[in-house]
C-alpha positions, 0 to 999 in steps of 0.5 A, spaced: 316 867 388 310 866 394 309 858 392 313 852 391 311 848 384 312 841 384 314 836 379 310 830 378 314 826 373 311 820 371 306 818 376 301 811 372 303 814 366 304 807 362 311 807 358 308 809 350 303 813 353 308 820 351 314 820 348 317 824 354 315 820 359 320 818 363 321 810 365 327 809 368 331 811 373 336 815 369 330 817 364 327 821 371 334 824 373 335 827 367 328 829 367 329 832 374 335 835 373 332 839 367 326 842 371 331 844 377 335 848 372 328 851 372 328 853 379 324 846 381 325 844 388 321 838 389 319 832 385 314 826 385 316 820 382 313 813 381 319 808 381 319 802 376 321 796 376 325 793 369 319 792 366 316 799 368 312 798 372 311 800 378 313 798 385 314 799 392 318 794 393 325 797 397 331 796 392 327 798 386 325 805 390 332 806 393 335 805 386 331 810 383 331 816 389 338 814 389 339 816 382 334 822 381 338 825 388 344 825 385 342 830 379 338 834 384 342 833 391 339 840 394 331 837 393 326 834 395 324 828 392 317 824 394 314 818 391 307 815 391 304 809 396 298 808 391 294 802 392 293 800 386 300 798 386 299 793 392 293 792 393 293 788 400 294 793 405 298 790 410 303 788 405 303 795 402 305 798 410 311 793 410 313 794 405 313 802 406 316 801 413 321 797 410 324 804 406 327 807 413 334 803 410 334 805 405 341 810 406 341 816 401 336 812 397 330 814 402 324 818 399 324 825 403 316 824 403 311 818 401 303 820 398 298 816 401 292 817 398 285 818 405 281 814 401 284 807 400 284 802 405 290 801 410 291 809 409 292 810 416 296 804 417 301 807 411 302 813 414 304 810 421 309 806 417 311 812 413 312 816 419 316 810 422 321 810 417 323 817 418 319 819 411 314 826 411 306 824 409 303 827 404 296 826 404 292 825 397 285 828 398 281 826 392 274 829 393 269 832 398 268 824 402 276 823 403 276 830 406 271 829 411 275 822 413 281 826 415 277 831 418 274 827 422 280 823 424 285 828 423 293 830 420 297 824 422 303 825 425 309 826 420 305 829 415 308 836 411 302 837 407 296 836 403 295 834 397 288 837 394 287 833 388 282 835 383 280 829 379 279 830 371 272 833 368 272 837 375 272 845 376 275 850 379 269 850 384 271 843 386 278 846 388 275 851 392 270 846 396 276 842 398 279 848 400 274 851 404 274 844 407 281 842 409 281 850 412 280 848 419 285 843 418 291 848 419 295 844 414 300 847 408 296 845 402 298 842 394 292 844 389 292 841 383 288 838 377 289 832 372 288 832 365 283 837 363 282 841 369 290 841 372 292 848 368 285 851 370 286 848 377 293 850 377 292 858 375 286 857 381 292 855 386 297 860 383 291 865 384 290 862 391 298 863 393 297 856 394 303 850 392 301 847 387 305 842 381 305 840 373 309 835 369 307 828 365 304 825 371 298 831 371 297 833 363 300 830 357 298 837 354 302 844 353 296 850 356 295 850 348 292 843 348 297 841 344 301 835 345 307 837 351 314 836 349 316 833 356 316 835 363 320 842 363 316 845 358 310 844 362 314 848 368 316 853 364 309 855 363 307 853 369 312 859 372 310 863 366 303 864 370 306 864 377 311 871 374 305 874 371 302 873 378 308 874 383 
């Protein structure tokens, strides 16, 4: 098969928001131990704290990655740097600098969103802690903001993000201009675009993801049984197409 597909377990989700959304550490490993019996090598995740919600603080994301790496030893599991969750840009880059002691419960690789204040800052104190930088690009301003200050050091891909109510065409805009970029890219969509989008990537030869985080919905439109069905029907298009 010539593309990576990544699980987005969880994301923003709230708790409630499906039936399968996984919440908890041990909810996530076993979510990532039933997607990489599928073949799925690399995970994104959203640690929660005991109320479920999200955090990045340093214990709360040890406790998780630690948990999911031990039901997936052999992948790669990211986590996400989000602004929403510490609005406060210095605090949010300590924070993140803060996860190079982590041990065995240090993501592999962190989202940061370009278009969030401080992107720059978390990018640097990811790639002070050792962690890879996976770059959210939302739209076409955020991606001419990383054209014009180019791909931090540490970055292993780019997260070409197609928002919800938005086309194929949208995706193909982003790519055309990430191009020059020369980096790997991850195409995906959410909601109602992420099966659209995610067909468009398989088409393109390109990485892409699937799971709760992205859609609650079966390509049907009926509701998803949970995170290993939507890769099973997302390997299903990249079958036909490989």
């Amino acid at each position: 098969m010539g593309f990576v597909l990544q699980a987005c377990l969880n994301g923003a989700r709230q708790p409630g928001s499906h039936p399968s959304v996984p919440i908890t550490p041990q909810q996530l490993a076993a979510d990532a131990a039933e997607c990489a019996e599928l073949g799925v090598t690399s995970f994104h995740l959203h640690p929660r704290d005991v109320v479920g919600l999200e955090v990045l603080a340093g214990p709360e994301v040890a406790t998780t990655v630690s948990v999911v790496r031990t039901a997936v030893a052999r992948a790669e599991i990211g986590v996400t740097t989000g602004a929403w969750i510490v609005p406060d840009p210095v605090r949010r880059a300590e924070l993140v600098r803060g996860w190079a002691g982590l041990a065995a419960g240090r993501p592999d690789y962190a989202s940061v969103n370009v278009h969030e204040d401080g992107w720059l800052d978390v990018a640097a104190a990811l790639r002070d802690a050792g962690i890879g930088i996976e770059l959210g690009v939302f739209h076409v301003e955020a991606a001419r903001t990383l054209l014009d200050v180019g791909v931090p050091p540490g970055t292993v891909r780019v997260l070409a993000e197609v928002q919800p109510g938005e086309t194929v065409e949208h995706a193909a805009r982003l790519l055309d201009l990430l191009g020059p970029l020369g980096a790997p890219v991850l195409l995906h969509g959410e909601d109602d675009s992420a099966w659209p989008v995610l067909d468009y990537a398989v088409t393109r030869g390109l990485d892409t993801r699937i799971g709760l985080e992205d859609t609650l919905t079966s390509r049907d439109g009926t509701p998803a049984a949970g995170n290993a069905q939507l890769v099973e029907l997302a390997l299903r298009t990249a079958e036909k197409r490989w």
